[in-house]
C-alpha positions in Angstrom: -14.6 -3.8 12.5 -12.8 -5.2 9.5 -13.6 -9.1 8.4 -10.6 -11.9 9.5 -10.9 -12.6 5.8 -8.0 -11.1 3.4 -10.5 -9.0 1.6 -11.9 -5.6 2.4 -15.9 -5.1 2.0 -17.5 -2.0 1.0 -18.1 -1.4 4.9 -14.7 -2.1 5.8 -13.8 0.8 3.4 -15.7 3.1 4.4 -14.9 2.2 8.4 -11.1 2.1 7.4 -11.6 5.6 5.5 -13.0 7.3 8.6 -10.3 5.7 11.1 -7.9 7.4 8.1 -9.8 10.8 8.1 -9.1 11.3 12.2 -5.1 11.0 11.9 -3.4 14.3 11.6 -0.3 13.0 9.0 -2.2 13.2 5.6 0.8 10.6 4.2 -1.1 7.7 5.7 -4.1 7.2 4.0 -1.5 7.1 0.4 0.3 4.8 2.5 -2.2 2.7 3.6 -4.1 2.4 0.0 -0.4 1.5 -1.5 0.1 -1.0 0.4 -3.0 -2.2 -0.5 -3.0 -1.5 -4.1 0.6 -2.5 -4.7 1.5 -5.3 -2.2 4.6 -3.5 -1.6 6.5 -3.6 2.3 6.0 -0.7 4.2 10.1 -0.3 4.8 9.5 -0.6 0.8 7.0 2.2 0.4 9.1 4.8 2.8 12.1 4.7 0.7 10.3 4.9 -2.4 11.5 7.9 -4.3 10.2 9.7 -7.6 12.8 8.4 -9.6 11.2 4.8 -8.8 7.8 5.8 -10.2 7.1 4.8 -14.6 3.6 6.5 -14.5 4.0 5.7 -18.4 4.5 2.0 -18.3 2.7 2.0 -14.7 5.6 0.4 -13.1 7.3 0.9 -9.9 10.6 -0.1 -9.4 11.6 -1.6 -5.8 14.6 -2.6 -3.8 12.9 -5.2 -1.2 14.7 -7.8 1.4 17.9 -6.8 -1.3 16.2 -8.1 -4.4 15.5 -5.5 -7.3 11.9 -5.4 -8.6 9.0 -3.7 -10.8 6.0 -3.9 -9.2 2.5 -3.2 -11.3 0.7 0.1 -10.8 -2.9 -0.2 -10.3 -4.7 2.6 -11.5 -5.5 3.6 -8.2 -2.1 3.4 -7.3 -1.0 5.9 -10.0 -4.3 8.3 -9.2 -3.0 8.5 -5.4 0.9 9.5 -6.4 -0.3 11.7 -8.4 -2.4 13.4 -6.7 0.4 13.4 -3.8 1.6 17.4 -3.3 5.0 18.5 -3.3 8.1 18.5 -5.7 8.4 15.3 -7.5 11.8 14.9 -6.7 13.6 12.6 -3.6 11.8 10.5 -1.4 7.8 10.1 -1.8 6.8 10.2 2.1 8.9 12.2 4.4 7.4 10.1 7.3 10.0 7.6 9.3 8.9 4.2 10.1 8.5 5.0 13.6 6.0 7.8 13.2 4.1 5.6 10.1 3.9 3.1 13.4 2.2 5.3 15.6 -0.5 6.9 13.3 -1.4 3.5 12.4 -1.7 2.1 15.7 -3.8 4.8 16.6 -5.4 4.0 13.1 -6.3 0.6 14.4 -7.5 1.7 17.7 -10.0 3.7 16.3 -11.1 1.1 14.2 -11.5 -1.9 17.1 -8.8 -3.7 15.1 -5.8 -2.8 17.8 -4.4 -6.6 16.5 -4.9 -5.7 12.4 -1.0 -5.4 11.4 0.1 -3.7 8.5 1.3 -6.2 6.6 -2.3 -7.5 6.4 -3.1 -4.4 3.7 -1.2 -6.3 1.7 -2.6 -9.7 1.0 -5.9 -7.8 0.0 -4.7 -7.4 -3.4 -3.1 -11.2 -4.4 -6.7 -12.0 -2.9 -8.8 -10.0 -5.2 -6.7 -11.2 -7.7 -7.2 -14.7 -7.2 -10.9 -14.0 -7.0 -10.9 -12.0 -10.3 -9.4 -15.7 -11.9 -5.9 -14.6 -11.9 -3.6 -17.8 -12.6 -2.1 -18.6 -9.4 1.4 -18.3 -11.1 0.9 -15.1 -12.3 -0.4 -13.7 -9.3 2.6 -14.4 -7.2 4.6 -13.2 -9.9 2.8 -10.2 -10.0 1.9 -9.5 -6.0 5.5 -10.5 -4.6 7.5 -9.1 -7.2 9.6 -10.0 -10.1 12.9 -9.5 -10.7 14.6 -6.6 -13.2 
């Protein structure tokens, strides 16, 4: 099972991965390692369309809680929306908030975590940050968003 801290191990991962690899909607494991890599809500994340996405300038631009934002793209980020099928036009994820609920539940379940919520994913990344020497400053800036 994953650690109480807000850091994933390389064990965590790979248990995480292979919860991920049993749900039938392949939009969950991108959804999951955005949230991770990006810090972004997952209301955020659903209504994210292409037109939000700078692969260029590795930016993506977010309306959260009504306050307009760019948000850093992690390289890891950028390598899992691009490698996302479909047009690249309209909404990202076709999945509803209700049915992102569900697969992660059962998500969860399968990884003895039934209590791990998804708005834990995203304090992993301000955390490796802060590790990595990130100015505290900076790090909020960077993990909660700044504005336009």
């Amino acid at each position: 099972p994953l650690s109480l801290s807000l850091s994933l191990s390389a064990q965590d991962h790979e248990a995480l991965a292979a919860a991920m690899a049993e749900t039938d909607n392949p939009q969950v494991w991108p959804l999951v390692v955005l949230a991770i890599e990006t810090t972004l809500r997952q209301s955020s994340l659903l209504k994210l369309e292409w037109e939000d996405i700078d692969f260029e300038n590795r930016k993506i631009f977010s309306n959260g809680k009504g306050v307009d934002a760019f948000v850093p793209m992690s390289l890891r980020a950028r390598e899992v929306l691009q490698q996302l099928p479909g047009p690249r036009q309209g909404r990202i994820f076709a999945m509803t908030s209700n049915a992102y609920a569900k697969a992660w539940s059962r998500v969860r379940e399968k990884l003895g975590r039934p209590t791990l919520l998804y708005r834990d994913l995203r304090h992993i990344a301000p955390t490796l940050y802060a590790r990595a020497g990130m100015n505290a400053v900076v790090n909020s800036k960077t993990c909660w968003a700044t504005e336009r």
